[in-house]
N, C-alpha and C positions, 0 to 999 in steps of 0.2 A: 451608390454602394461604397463603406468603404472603400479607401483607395490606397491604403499603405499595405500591402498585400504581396509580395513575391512569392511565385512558385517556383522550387529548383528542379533542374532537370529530371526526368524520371517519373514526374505526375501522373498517373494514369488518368481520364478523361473521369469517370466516375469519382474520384476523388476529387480534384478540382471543383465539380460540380456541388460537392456537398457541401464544400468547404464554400462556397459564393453562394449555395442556397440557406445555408444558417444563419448566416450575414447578414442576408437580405431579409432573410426573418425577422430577427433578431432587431434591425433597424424599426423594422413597419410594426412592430407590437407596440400598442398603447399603454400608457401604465393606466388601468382599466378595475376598478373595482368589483366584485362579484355580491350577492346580498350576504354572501356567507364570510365574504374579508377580499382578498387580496384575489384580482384574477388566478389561476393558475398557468405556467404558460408550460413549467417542463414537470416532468411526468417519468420517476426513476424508479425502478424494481428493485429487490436486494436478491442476493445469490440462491438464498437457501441455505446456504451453509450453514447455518445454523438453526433452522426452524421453517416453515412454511413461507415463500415469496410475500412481498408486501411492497404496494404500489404507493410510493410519497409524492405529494405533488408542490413543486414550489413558485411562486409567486416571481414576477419583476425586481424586486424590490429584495426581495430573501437571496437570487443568482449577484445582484450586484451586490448584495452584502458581501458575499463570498467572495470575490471578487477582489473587495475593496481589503478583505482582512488579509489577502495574501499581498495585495498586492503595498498591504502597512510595513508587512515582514519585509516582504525584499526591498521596500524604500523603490519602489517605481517610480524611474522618471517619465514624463513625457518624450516621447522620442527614441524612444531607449528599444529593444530589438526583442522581441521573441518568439520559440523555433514552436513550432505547432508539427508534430510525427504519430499523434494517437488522431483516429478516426474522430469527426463530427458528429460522427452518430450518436457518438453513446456519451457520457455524462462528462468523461476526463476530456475530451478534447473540445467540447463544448464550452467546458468553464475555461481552458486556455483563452480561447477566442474572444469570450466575452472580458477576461479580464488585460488583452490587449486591448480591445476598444475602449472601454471604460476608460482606461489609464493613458488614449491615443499613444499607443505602441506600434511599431512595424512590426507586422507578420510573416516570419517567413517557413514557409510550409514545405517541409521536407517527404520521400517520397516515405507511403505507406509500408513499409516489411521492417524484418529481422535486422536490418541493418540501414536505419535512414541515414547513416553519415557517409557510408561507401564510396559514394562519386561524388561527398565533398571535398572538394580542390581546397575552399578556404570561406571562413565569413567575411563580408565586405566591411561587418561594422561587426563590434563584441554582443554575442547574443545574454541576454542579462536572466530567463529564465526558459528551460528545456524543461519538459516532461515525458518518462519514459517509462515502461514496464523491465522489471529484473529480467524477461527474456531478451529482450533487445538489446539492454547494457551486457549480458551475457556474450550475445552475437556480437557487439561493437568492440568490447576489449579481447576479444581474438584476434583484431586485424588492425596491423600494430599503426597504418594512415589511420584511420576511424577513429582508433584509441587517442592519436595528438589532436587530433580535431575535436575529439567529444572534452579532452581538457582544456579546450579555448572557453567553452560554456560555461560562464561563472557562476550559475545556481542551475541546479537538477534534482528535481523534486522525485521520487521513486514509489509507485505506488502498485495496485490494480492485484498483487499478491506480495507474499512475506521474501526479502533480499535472505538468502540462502548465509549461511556464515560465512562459505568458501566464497563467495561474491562479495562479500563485505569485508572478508580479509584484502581482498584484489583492488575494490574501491576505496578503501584508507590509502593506500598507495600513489594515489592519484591527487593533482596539484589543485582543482577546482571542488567546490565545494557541494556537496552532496546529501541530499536528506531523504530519511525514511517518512512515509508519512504514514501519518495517525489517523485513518477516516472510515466514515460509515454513510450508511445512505443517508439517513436523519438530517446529519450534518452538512451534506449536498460537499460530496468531496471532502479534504482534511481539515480537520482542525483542530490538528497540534503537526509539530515536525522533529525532525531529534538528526541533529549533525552528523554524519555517516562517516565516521572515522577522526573524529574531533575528541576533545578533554573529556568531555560529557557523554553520558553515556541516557541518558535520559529526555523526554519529549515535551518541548516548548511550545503551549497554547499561541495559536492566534492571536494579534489585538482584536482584543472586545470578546477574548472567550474567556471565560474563566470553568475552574472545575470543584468538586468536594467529592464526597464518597461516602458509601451509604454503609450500614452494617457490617455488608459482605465483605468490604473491603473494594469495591466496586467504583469506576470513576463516573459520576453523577456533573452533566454538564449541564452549566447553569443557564437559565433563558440568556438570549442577546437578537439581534439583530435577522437570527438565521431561525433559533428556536425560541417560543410564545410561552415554550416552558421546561421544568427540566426532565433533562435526557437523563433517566438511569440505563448504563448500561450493564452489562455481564462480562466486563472486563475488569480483572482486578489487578490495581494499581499498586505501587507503594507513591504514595502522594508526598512531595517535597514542598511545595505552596501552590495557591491555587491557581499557578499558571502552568507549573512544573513536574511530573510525574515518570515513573518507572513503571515500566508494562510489565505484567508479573504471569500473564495467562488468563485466557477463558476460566469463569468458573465451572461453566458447561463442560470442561475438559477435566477437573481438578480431578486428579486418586486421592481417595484416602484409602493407604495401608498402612494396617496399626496402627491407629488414630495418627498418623502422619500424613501432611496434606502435600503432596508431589503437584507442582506445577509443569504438566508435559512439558510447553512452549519453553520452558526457562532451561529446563533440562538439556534438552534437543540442539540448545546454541552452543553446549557445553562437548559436545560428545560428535559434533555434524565432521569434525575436519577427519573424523575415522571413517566416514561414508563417501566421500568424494562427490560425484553428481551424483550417486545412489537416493534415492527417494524413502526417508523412513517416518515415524513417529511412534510419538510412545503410548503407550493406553494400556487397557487393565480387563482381565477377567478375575470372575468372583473366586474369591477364597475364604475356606468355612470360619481356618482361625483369624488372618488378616483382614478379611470383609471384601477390599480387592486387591490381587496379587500382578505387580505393574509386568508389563509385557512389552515388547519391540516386536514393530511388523514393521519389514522390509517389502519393500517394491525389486523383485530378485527371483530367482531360481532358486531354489534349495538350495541352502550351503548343506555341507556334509558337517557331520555332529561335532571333530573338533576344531572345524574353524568357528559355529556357534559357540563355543567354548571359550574360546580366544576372546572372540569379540566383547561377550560376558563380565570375560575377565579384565578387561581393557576398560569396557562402561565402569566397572567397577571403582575404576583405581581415579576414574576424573568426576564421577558427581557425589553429592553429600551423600554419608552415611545411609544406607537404609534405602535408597534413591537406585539400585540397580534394578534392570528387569531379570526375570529367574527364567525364562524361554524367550525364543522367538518364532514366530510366526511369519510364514512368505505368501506374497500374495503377485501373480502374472500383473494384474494393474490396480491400481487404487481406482475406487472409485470417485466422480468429481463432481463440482459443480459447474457452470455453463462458461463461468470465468476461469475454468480451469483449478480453483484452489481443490486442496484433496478433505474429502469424506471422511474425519475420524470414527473411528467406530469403537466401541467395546463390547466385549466376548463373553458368553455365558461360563 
């Protein structure tokens, strides 16, 4: 089995286990031909979140692609250290492992919760690539040991749901380097990433991905090494060249009121530092003269009528013209999907 492998204190026995039984997998799989193309070896679901579940299956050959395109980005050395804290099970902790070995990296496997940095004292050697979910760096920069230690990590990939604005204000703050990622199931994890508190404000493809965009205005990625063909997707871009692009929103999400086309997502980064950890988004019921009439639904208790007022008035004065919502709507909990992201919905 591999053998550059550290666990830090705190490992539960089931984690361990998974983490030496992927391995061991992963070692004894053949690169194996099927009559239909490429064995398949891994087998990934998508959320729902936006449409009915779908099971992609990818090949030897397609994991180490991925692999190898991350690991072009961060210029992996041989020998070089990284922190493995998301489960084996599921796709993100998987591709960490595989693209230690590929690149003969040291592993070091920090304990599974809310806060894998807690009872770290210190790293022996500089860990060169960490991956985490927004809850975790949430839980990690509260506690101010955790928070020096997670800025000894000099790349932190950030994925699994959307970094909140108020977490992204907190993460430019910080002295190591940070990135949002860009990914879908297709793609087998990300492939783009966008500097989280850097000059740029926009998402840097992978080597060997390139992208275009289709009618909609949609980022359209083009075959390579992962895909046999191209990916259109339902996200639209503003495209800067075709390695470079600006996330503009679902079009699945998109209002038009009065032939104005409101991008929720864009909106939402504009207006989040007036909700604190409050949970909102913006969406839209029909209107006879506007077609639809944009709305904010809050995860809340009822506010009372003039502090709706206030807030209204406040949306107002920070998003473009025409861009306020005319009510709000509260709801006990959002509804979600299995990874936690929230349910948008719109109203009749």
């Amino acid at each position: 089995m591999y053998k550059d492998i550290v666990f830090l204190d705190g490992i539960d026995d089931d984690y361990r286990q998974s983490v030496i039984n992927f391995v061991e997998e992963w070692e004894s799989l053949p690169v194996r031909r099927s009559q239909a193309g490429y064995f398949p070896i891994l087998r990934i679901s998508t959320s729902g979140s936006t449409g009915p579940p779908k099971t992609f299956e990818f090949s030897r050959e397609q994991v180490e692609a991925s692999a190898k395109y991350t690991g072009q980005f961060f210029d992996f050395k041989k020998g070089e250290w990284i922190l493995l804290s998301l489960s084996p099970n599921f796709v993100a902790g998987k591709l960490m492992l595989v693209r230690a070995m590929l690149h003969e990296m040291k592993i070091v496997v920090a304990p599974l919760n809310s806060n894998p940095l807690k009872d770290v004292t210190f790293f022996t050697n500089p860990i060169k690539l960490a991956a985490f979910v927004p809850y975790q760096i949430n839980e990690i920069l509260k506690d101010e040991h955790s928070k020096k230690i997670y800025q000894t990590i000099q790349n932190v990939i950030i994925g699994g749901a959307e970094i909140s604005p108020t977490l992204e204000l907190e993460i430019n703050q910080l002295t190591n380097k940070n990135y949002s990622t860009f990914a879908m199931t297709e793609t087998l994890t990300h492939f783009a990433l966008r500097l989280v508190g850097g000059k740029t404000d926009y998402y840097t493809c992978l080597p060997g991905i390139t992208i275009n965009q289709d009618a909609r205005g949609c980022v359209v990625i083009e075959p390579n090494n992962i895909l046999s063909e191209q990916l259109i997707t339902n996200d639209v871009i503003e495209k800067i060249d075709e390695t470079k692009f600006r996330w503009k929103g679902r079009i699945d999400n998109v209002i038009n009121s009065g032939a104005i086309k409101i991008f929720p997502e864009t909106d939402e980064k504009l207006i989040a530092n007036l909700f604190g950890e409050k949970r909102f988004y913006l969406s839209s019921k029909k209107n006879d003269a506007l077609g639809e009439e944009l709305v904010l639904i809050i995860e809340d208790f009822l506010w009372n009528k003039k502090n709706q007022e206030e807030i209204l008035s406040e949306i107002e004065k920070i998003v473009p013209k025409y861009h306020g919502p005319k009510s709000i709507l509260f709801f006990d909990k959002f509804d979600e999907t299995k990874n936690g992201k929230i349910i948008r919905q719109k109203f009749p």
